[in-house]
N, C-alpha and C positions, 0 to 999 in steps of 0.2 A: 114913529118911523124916522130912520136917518134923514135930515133934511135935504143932503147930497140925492139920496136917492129920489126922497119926494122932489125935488125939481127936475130930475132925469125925466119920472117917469110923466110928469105933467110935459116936459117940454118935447118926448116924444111922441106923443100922443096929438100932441097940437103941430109935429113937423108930418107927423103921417096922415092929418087931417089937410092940411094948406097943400100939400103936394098931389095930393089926390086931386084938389083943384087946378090944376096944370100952370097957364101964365099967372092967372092972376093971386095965389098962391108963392108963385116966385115974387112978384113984387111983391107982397105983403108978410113975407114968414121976416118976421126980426132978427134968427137967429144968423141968417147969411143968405145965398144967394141960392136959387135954382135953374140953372139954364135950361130953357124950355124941359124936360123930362128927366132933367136932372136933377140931384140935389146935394149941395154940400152941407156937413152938418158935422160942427167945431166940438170939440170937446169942449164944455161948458163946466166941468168939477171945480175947476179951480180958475179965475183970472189972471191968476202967474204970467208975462210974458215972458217967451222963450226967445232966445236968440236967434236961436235955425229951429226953421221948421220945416219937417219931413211928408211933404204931402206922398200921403198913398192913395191912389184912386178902387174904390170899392164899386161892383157891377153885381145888383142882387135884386132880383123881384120884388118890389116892393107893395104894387096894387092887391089888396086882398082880395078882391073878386077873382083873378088870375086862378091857373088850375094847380097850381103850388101855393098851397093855402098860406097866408102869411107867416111862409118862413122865416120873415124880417124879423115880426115879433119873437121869434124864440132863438135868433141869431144876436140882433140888438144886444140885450142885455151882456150875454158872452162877450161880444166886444168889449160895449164900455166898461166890464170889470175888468176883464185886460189889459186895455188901455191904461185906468187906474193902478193898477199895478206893474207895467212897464214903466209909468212916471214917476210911482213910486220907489222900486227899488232892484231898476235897472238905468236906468236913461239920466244923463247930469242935465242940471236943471239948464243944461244952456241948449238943448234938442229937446224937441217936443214931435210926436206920430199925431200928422194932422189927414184925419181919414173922412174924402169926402166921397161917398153915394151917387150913384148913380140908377136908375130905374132902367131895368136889361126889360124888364114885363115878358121875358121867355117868348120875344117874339125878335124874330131874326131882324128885321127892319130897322125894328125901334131898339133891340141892344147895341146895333152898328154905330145908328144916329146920336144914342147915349156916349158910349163908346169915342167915338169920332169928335163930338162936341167938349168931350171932357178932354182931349188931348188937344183941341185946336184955342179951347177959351180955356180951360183952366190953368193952375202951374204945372212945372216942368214932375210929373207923376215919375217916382222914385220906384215905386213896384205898382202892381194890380195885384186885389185883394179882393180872390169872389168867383164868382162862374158857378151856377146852378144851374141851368138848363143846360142841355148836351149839345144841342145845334147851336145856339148863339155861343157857347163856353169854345167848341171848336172849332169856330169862325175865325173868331178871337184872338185864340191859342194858335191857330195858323198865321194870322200877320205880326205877333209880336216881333218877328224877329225881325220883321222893319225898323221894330221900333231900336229895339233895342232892351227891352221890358222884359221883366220875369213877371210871370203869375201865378199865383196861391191862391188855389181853391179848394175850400172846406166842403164840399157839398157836391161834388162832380165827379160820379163813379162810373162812369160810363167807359169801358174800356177800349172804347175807339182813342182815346187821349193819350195812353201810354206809349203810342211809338213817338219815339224819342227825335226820329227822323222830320216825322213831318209837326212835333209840336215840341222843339227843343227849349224853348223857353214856359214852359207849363209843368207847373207843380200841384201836391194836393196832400193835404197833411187827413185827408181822407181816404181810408184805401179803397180802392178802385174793385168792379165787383169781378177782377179778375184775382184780386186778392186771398180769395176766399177758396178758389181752386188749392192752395197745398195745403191750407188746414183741413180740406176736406180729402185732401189723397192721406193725409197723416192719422186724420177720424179713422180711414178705410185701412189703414197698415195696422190699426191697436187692433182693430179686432178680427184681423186676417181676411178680410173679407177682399179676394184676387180676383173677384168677376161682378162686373157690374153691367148697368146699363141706364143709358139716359133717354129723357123726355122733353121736348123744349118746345116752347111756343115759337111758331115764325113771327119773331120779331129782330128785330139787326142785334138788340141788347143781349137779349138772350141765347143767341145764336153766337154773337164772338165768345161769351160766356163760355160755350158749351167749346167750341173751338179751343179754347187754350184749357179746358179741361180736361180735353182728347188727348191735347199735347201732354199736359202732367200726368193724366194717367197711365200714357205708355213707357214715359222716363224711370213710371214707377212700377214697370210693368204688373201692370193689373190689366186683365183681360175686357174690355167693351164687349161685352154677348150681342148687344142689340143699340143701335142706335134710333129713337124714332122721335116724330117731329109732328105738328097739328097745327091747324089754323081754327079751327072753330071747336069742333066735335072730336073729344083726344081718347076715345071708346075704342077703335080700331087700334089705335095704338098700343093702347093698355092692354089689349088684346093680344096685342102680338108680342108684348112683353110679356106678358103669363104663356104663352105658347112658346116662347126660346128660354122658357125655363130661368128671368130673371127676377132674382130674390131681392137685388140690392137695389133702389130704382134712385137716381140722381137727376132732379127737375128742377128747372127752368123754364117758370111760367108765373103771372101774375096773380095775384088774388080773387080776381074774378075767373079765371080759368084753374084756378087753383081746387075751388067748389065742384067744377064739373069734372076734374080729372078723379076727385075722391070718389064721386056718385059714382063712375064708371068702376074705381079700384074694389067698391063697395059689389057691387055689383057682378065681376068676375070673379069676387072671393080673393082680392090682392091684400088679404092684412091680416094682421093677428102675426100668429108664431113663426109664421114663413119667411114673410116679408118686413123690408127695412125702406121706410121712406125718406130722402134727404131733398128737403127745400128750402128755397132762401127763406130769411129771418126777418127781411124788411117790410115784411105786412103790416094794414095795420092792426089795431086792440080789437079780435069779437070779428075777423074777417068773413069768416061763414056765415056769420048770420045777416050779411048783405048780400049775401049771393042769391041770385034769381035765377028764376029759371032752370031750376033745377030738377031730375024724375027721382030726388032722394027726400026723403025724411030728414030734420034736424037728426035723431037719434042716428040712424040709418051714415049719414057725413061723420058725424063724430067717432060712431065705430070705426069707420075706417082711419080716421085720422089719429085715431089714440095712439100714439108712441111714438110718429113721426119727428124727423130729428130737422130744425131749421136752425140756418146757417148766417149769420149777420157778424160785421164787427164791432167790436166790444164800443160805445158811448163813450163810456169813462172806466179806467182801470180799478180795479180792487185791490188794488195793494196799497195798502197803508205806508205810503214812504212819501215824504216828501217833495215836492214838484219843483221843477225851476222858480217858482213863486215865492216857494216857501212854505206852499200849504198843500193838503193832501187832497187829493181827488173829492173826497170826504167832504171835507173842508170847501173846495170849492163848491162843490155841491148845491151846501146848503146855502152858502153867499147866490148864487147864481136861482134859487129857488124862490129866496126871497126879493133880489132886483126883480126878476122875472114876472112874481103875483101871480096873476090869473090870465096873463097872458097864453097864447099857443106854445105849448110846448114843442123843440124841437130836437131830433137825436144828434144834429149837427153841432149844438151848441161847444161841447165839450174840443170839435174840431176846428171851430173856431177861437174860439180860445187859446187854443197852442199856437192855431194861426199868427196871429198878433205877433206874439212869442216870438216863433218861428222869422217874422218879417223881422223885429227889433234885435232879435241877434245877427240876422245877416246884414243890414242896415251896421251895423258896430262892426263886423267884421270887415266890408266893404270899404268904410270909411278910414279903418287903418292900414288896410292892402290900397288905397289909395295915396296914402300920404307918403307908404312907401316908395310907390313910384312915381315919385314929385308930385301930384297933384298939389300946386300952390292954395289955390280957393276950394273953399268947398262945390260938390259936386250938384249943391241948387241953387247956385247961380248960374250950371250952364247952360246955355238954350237949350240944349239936343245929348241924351244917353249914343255915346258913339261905340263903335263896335267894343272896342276895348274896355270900356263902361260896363258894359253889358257882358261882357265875360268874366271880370271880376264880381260882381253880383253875383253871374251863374254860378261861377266858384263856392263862392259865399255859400249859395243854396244848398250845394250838395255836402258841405261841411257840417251841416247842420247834425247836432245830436244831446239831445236833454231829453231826461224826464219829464213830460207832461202831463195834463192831468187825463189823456186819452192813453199812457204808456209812453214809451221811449218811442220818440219822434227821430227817426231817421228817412233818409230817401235814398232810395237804390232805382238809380236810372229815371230818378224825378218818381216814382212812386214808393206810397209811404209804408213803410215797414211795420204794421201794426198790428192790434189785438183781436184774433176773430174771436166772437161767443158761437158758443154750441146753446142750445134751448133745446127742450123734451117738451109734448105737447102731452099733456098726463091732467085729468078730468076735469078737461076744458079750459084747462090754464098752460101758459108754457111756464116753464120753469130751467132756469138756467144750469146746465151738467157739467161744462166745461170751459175752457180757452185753448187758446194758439195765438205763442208769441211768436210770430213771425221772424222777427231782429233770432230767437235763439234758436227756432224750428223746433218747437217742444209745445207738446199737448199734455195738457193737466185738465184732468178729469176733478169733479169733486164727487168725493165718496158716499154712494146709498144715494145719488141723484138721480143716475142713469137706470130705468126700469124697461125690459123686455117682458112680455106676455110670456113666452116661455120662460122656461129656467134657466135658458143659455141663451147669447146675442143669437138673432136669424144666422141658418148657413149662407154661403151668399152664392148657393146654386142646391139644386139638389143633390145632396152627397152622393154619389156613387158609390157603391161598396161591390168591387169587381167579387163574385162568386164563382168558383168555378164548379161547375155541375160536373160531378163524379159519383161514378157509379157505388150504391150502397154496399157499406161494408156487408150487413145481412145477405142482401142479392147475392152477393158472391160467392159468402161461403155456401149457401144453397147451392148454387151451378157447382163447383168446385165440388162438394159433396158427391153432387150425381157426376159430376165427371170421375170423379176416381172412383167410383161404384161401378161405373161404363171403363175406366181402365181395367180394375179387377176382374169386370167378366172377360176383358179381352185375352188377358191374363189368363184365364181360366180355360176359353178357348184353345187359347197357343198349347199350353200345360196336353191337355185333350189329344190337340192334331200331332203333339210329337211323341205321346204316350203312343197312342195307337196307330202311328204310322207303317206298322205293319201291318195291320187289317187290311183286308180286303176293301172294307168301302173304303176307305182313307185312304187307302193307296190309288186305286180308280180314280177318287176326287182331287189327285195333286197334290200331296201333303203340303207340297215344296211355295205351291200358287196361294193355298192357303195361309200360309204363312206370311204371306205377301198381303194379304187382304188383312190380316190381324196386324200385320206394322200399322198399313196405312190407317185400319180406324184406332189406332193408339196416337196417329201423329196426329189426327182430327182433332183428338180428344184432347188432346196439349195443348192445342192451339187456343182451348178455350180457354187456361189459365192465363195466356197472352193477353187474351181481348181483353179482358180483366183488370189488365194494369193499366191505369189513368194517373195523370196529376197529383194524385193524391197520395199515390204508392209509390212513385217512382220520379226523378227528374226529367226536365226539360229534355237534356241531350237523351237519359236514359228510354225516353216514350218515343222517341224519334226512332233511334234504334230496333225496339219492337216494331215501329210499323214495319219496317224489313222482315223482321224477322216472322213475325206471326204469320203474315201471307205467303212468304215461303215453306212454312212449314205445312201450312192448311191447301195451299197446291201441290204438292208432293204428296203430302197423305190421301187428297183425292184422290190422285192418277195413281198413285200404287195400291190403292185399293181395289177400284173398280178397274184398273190397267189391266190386274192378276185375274179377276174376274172375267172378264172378257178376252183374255190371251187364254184362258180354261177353255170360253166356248168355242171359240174360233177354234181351236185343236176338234173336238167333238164334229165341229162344222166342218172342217177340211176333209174328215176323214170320210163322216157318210152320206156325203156328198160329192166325192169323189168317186165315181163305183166303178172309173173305168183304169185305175189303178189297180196294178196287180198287190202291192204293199204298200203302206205307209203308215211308215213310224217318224212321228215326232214327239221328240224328248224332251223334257223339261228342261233344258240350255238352249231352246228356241222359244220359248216359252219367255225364260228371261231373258231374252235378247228382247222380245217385241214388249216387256214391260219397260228396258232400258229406253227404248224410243222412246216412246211416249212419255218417261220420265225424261229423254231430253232435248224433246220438244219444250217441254216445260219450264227448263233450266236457261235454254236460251232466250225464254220471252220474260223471263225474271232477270236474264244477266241486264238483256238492250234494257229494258225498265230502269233497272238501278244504275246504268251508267248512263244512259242517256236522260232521264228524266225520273230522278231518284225521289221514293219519298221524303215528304217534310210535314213536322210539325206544324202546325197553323192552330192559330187558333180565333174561334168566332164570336162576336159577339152578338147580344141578342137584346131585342127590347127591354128597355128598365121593368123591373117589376118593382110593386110598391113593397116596404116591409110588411111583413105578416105581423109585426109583433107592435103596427103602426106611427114607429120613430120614424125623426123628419130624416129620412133619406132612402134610395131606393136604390135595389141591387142590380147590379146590370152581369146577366148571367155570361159565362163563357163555358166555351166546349173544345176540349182539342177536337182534331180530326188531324187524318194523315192522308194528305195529300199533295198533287203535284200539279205542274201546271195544264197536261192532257192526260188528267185523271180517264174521263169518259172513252178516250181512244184504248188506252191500256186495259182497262176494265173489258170494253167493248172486245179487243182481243182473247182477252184470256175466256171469257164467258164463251165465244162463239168454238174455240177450242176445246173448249171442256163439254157443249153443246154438240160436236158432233162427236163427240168420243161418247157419250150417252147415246149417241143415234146408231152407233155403230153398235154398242152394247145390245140395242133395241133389235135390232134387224140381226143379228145373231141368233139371241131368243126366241125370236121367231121362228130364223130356218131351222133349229135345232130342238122347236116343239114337239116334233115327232117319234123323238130318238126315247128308244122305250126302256132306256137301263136308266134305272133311276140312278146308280152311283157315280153315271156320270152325267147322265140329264140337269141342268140346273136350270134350266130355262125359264121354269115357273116360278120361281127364285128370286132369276136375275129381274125378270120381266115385274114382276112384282116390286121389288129393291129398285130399280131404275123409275118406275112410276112414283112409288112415294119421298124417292130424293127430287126428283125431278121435278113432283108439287111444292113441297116443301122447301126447297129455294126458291123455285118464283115467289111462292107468297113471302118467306124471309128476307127474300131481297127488296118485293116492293115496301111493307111493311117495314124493314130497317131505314130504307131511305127516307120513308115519310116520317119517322122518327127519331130524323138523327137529331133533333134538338133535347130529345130527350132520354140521356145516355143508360137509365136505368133500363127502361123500355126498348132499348136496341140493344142493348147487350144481350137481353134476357131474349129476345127474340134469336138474334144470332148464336148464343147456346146453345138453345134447346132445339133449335135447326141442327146445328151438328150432334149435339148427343143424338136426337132422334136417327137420322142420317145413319149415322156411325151403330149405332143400336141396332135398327132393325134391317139394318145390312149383313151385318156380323150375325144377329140371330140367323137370318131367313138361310143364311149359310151352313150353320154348323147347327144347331137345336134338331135341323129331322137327322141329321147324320146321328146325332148325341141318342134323338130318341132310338132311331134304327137299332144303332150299333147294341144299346142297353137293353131292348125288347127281344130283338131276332134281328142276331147278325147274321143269316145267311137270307134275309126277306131281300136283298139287293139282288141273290145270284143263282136262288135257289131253284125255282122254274126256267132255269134256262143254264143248266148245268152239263154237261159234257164226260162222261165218263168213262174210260178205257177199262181192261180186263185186269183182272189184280195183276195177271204177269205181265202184261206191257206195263200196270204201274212200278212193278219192282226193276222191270227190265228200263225203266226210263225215269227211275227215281233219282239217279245218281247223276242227270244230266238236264231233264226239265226243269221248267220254273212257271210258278205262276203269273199270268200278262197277271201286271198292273195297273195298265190301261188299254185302253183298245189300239192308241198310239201303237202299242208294239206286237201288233195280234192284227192276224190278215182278214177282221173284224171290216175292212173296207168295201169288202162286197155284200155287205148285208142286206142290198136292195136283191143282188144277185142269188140270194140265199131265198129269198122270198120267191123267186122266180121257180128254182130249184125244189122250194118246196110244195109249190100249185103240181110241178110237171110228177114229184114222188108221191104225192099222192093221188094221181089222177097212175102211176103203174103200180100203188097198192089195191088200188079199187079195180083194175085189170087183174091183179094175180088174187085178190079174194073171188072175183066170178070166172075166173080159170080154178082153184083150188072148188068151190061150190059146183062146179061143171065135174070134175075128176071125184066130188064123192058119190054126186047124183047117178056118175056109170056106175061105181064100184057098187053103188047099191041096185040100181036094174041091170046088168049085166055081170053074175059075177065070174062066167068064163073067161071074164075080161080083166080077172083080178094077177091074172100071172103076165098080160101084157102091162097093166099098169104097173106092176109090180117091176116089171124089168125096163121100162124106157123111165117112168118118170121117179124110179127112189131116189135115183144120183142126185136126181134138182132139188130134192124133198130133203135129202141129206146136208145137200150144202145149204139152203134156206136155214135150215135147223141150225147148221153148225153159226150160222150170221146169231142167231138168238145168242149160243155161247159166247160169241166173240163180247157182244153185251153183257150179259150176266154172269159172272164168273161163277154165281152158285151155283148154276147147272151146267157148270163146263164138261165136267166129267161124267155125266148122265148121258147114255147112248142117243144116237138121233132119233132110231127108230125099232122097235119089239119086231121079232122074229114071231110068229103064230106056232111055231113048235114050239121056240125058245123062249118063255117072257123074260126071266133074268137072266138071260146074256145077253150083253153090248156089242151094238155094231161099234167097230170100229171107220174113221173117218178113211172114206174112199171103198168098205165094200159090199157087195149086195145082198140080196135076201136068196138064200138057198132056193134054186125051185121047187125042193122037197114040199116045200109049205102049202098045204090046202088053199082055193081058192075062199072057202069058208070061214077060215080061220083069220086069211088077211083083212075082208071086210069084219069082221067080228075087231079086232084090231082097229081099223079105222074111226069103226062108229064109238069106239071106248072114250070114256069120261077123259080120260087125258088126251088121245089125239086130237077129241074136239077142244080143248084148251090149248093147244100146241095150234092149233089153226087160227086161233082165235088172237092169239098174242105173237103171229108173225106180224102184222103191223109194227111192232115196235123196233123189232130189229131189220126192218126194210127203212125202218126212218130215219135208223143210225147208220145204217149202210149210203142212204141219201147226203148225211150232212158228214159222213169224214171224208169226202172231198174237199170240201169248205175248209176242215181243218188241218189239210194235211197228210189225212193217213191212206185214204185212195186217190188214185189219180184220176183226175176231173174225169178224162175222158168215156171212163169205165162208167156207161149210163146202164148196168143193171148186175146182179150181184154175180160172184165170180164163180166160174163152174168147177175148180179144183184148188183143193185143200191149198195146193201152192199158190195160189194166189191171191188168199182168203188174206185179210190184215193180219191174223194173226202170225201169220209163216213171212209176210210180206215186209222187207227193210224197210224203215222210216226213217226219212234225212233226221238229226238231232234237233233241228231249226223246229220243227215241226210235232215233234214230241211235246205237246202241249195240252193242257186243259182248260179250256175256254170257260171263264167264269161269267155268266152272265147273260150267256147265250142259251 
């Protein structure tokens, strides 16, 4: 061994032994003096005397029972090689760095007393060199600027020190653990990770820490999700950090709380591929397996901990380049290895060492910015560093820039611009990934270091992947399918109602209304290709747009559907139910007049809508769902809808509108169940048609809204609400008309037909017309017709037991056959000729056989010769055809009863008329009234 070094290390050993001993120690250490808890301690390498010597006063824990385990021993060495190489070959042999000790023992009292002693008995102290504990270091560091003193401190990271304000004379060729904040905003920029969140123990350390980390990461804007904080138990935390969804987690906590925050992360499942842990780096070697008290398993800590990334600054540089020394990091290394032995190793060493450095280049800069400004003597001869003293040093300080063996020592604002290390904690070892050089703000990774459990770095939230839930293209074309299947029948309908809109039933049923009810379930049916169109088909502005439009189209084709339908009943219902109307005719131009209403009722609660609270696009978002296909991210669905701000009122309107126009339709139906011409009767129809629209939108409506999150299932329900709707409306309308018309077109009108003599037909062909509806046919009094027909046949059932009376004489009395013969033929004749007036095939057959004559014809108006036997008349009577002529006057007393109703008698005329002249056939008929009543 070097003999320099063998007597260092014997005579440090023996200055750390007598000092331990307190006074009497001081008197007895040979190497120099120690005042009470101090101790100076001369370089001993060489006996060289120096001409000027530069005392620096040094403040460092020295007692090794102390709770800074003798950091002296692994500081020591670093010095005195630096020193020997400042004497070496930087400093002329006429200055010598005379650096004397002081024991701080990290307790506020006794660093003061050290402190205070070493300025009151020792020489005039050139700088302070030292401060390891953080309350005695910023005691300190606050009254320097009494003095007039700078201090350098390799060991004191505590970032209460950095304001410049209140500790302007403090320096630290150590970087501060606030240091570490932008290599770790810079770690977070490489791998895009823009949202984090932190975790700190309440302690002041960790807590400024976390403070100017806040500050860096919003300068770098990266998102903070969650900030959370613990004093004992950091479970609740870690908890609420997995519940705000933070992946990237940034901690601030000791090595004994380090243990318990893993258990917990262990525990909520916070690790593996999800998650990214960033802790500091200054633990110490094997830190978990001192943890106590913990509810995890060795195995159980280490799972959670494998990949986590800690954050310290770099000891000593890696780069192979030469140092202000002269020797490489390398290099000093191993020198510093071997002075060292078996001493406590310390991470400071390397910052003390620049230290030195550091002090002997501003000491030479000093002393030449002095001699520039006269200073005649050197600056230790004088009693007291005075202001201006002290600001040239300051200068001095912040001038400062070399290569060390820590990296390029510079200060910016008195703190030291240096090398953070990245470490990866990878099967139970850390192992070093990275640096950040502060001085260039550049991070260099080293290559196949850095390993994630996934195959890619964690996300640093859970991905979003916005989804927009739109309706399937299959779904559609299905609906779409049967919609244009439901247009082609409507199609086919229309085709139908204007082929045969001269038929009789078609004509009776409206062609015109019909027509109306086949627009509106076409525009139904359109409306479904609307709903249809989502996000997927069409744009933003373009989906906006349809919401106008589909609901306009899908309210109009309601109301002109069921409007026509019910503008049909109501005509029916005006008519017979009016009975005390002599006529009424309504046309179909009132018909569309009352569907125009009702179409714009509609229009004006669509205009106010759209202009005062018009649809809009919106759209909604809906809880994350996880991937189906299990990759780290999860989709968070959206939904258009169209809507506005007083959706509910508008809706509420239009529903309550369209609500009683169904009621109105109802109560129609009803009063018009009675009415017995089926070609105009629709009541069973409507009443039917009205209840299954009327079911099948409530359930559509309730049923769409509890599914609007789910746009396949609402669409498809709103569909096949209108197909159906639109369907079995359209059927229930035209299918019995379709089957009628194609079975037996006259089953509408056939028992209740009306028919004039062939020569009123010819004499009234040229000028009647078929009613087309009851509308225009005095069809009004049909209750009165009923009246009319109780009263004719209560005087057919008179004149049958008046005709049964007149044969029962004829047969016991037959002297009585020439008075019969002469008072009652004329009545018998005109009876008879009512029968012709009906049947035109026996018009020309005589009324009544002569008993002399049987083939000759009476003529109309004259009597039976009295020649004729009383014998012969009854014989006559009783014959096979007069009893068939008796038998079949009912028929034509019934049509003598009902052409009043039509027209062709005059009401008043209540029983049939006693000469030829007055009979209908001889009798003028207004034109009006030349009619054939189909359905009656």
């Amino acid at each position: 061994m070097d003999p320099v070094l063998r007597t260092y290390r014997s005579g440090l050993l023996v200055w750390v032994f007598w000092c331990s001993l307190g006074r009497l120690g001081m008197l007895l250490l040979p190497w120099g003096w120690c005042p009470h808890s101090a101790l100076a301690l001369k370089n001993t390498g060489t006996r060289l005397e120096a001409k000027f010597k530069l005392p620096i006063m040094g403040l460092m824990p020295i007692n090794k029972a102390l709770a800074v385990e003798s950091i002296s021993e692994g500081i020591l060495p670093a010095v005195q090689l630096a020193t020997e190489h400042v004497h070496s070959k930087f400093l002329s042999n006429t200055s010598r760095l005379v650096l004397e000790w002081y024991d701080s023992e990290c307790d506020n009292a006794k660093g003061l007393k050290a402190f205070f002693d070493g300025i009151k008995y020792g020489p005039n102290h050139l700088m302070i060199f030292g401060g390891v504990c953080p309350s005695i270091t910023s005691i300190i560091a606050e009254s320097l600027k009494e003095w007039n003193l700078v201090q350098l401190s390799f060991a004191a990271t505590t970032p209460v020190l950095a304001d410049k304000k209140k500790y302007p004379y403090f320096f630290r060729t150590v970087p501060s653990d606030n240091a570490v904040n932008p290599a770790v905003v810079k770690f977070l920029k490489h791998f895009h990770w823009r949202r984090v969140g932190t975790l700190t123990q309440d302690v002041q350390r960790f807590s400024e820490v976390r403070n100017d980390l806040t500050s860096e990461l919003e300068k770098a804007d990266i998102q903070i999700a969650d900030t959370e904080s613990f004093s004992n138990d950091p479970c609740l935390s870690v908890k609420k950090l997995r519940d705000n969804d933070v992946r990237i987690i940034l901690g601030q906590f000791d090595e004994r709380m380090a243990a318990k925050v893993f258990c917990c992360a262990y525990n909520e499942n916070m690790f593996g591929i999800k998650y990214q842990w960033i802790i500091p780096g200054w633990y110490q070697l094997n830190w978990w397996k001192l943890a106590a008290s913990i509810n995890c398993t060795v195995k159980n800590l280490l799972a959670a901990m494998e990949g986590y990334v800690s954050v310290d600054f770099e000891p000593l540089s890696t780069k192979a380049i030469k140092t202000i020394s002269g020797q490489t990091p390398q290099q000093y290394e191993q020198d510093y290895n071997k002075m060292r032995g078996s001493a406590e190793y310390s991470k400071f060493h390397g910052f003390a060492y620049d230290g030195i450095w550091v002090i002997a280049t501003t000491l030479q800069r000093a002393m030449e910015s002095l001699k520039r400004l006269g200073y005649p003597e050197p600056v230790l001869n004088l009693p007291n560093m005075n202001k201006n003293i002290g600001k040239v040093f300051l200068d001095s300080m912040n001038e400062t820039n070399f290569f060390g063996v820590t990296g390029q020592v510079v200060f910016r604002n008195g703190e030291r611009m240096g090398t953070i290390k990245f470490s990866q904690f990878q099967d139970k070892v850390e192992i070093k990934v990275g640096e950040y050089n502060a001085v260039a703000d550049s991070l260099e990774l080293i290559n196949d270091t850095l390993r994630f459990p996934g195959v890619e770095p964690p996300k640093d939230r859970t991905i979003i992947q916005p989804q927009l839930r739109k309706i399937s293209l299959t779904l559609y074309c299905i609906l779409s399918a049967l919609t244009i299947l439901g247009m082609f029948m409507s199609s086919a309908f229309l085709f139908f109602n204007i082929k045969n809109r001269n038929q009789k039933l078609i004509k009776m049923s409206s062609p015109y209304m019909n027509n109306l009810i086949i627009l509106g379930g076409m525009l139904s049916y359109a409306s479904i290709f609307l709903f249809g169109l989502d996000g997927s088909f069409v744009k933003p502005n373009t989906f906006e747009t349809l919401c106008t439009v589909r609901t306009w189209i899908l309210t109009v084709g309601y109301t002109t559907a069921f409007g026509a339908m019910f503008a049909k009943t109501w005509r029916v219902h005006a008519i017979f139910k009016n009975v005390k109307m002599k006529k009424k005719i309504i046309k179909d131009q009132k018909l569309f007049v009352i569907v125009g209403g009702m179409l714009l009722i509609d229009l004006c609660i669509l205009i106010c809508w759209q202009v005062v609270d018009p649809l809009k696009r919106t759209v909604e978002d809906y809880p994350l769902e996880p991937d189906p296909a299990g990759r780290d991210f999860a989709i968070r669905p959206l939904l258009e809808h169209c809507e506005n701000t007083n959706m509910s009122i508008w809706l509420g309107i239009v529903y309550a509108y369209k609500g009683l126009l169904m009621l109105f339709g109802c109560f129609l139906a009803w009063e018009t169940r009675n009415v017995s011409i089926p070609a105009l009767n629709d009541s069973k129809y409507i009443g039917t048609s009205v209840y299954n629209v009327g079911i099948m939108c409530i359930i559509g409506a309730a049923v769409s809204f509890l599914t609007r999150d789910q746009p396949n299932v609402q669409f498809c329900i709103v569909a096949l609400v209108i197909i159906f709707c639109s369907t079995i409306t359209l059927c229930l309308v035209f299918v019995p008309k379709l089957i009628t018309l194609k079975t037996n077109p006259d089953a509408a009108t056939q028992n209740r037909r009306l028919q004039f003599t062939q020569n009123q037909k010819k004499e009234d062909s040229k000028t009647s017309t078929s009613v087309t509806s009851v509308n225009q046919a005095n069809t009004s009094r049909l209750e009165g017709f009923q009246t009319d027909n109780h009263r004719l046949r209560m005087k057919i059932t008179e004149l049958d037991k008046e005709l049964e009376e007149v044969t029962m004489q004829l047969q016991d009395t037959p002297e009585k056959a020439q008075y019969v013969k002469q008072n009652h033929i004329q009545e018998l004749n005109n009876i008879l000729s009512m029968r012709n007036f009906t049947d035109g095939k026996d018009s020309d057959k005589p009324p009544m056989k002569n008993h002399l004559d049987s083939r000759s014809q009476v003529p109309w108006g004259t009597t039976l010769e009295p020649s004729r036997t009383n014998k012969d008349v009854i014989e006559d009577i009783n014959s096979p055809e007069h009893i068939q002529r008796r038998l079949s006057l009912q028929l034509p007393i019934l049509h003598h009863a009902y052409l009043p109703s039509i027209g062709g008698v005059d009401a008043s005329c209540a029983s049939p008329c006693v000469s030829p002249s007055a009979s209908p056939r001889h009798r003028h008929v207004q034109p009006s009234f030349r009619v054939m009543v189909s359905g009656l």
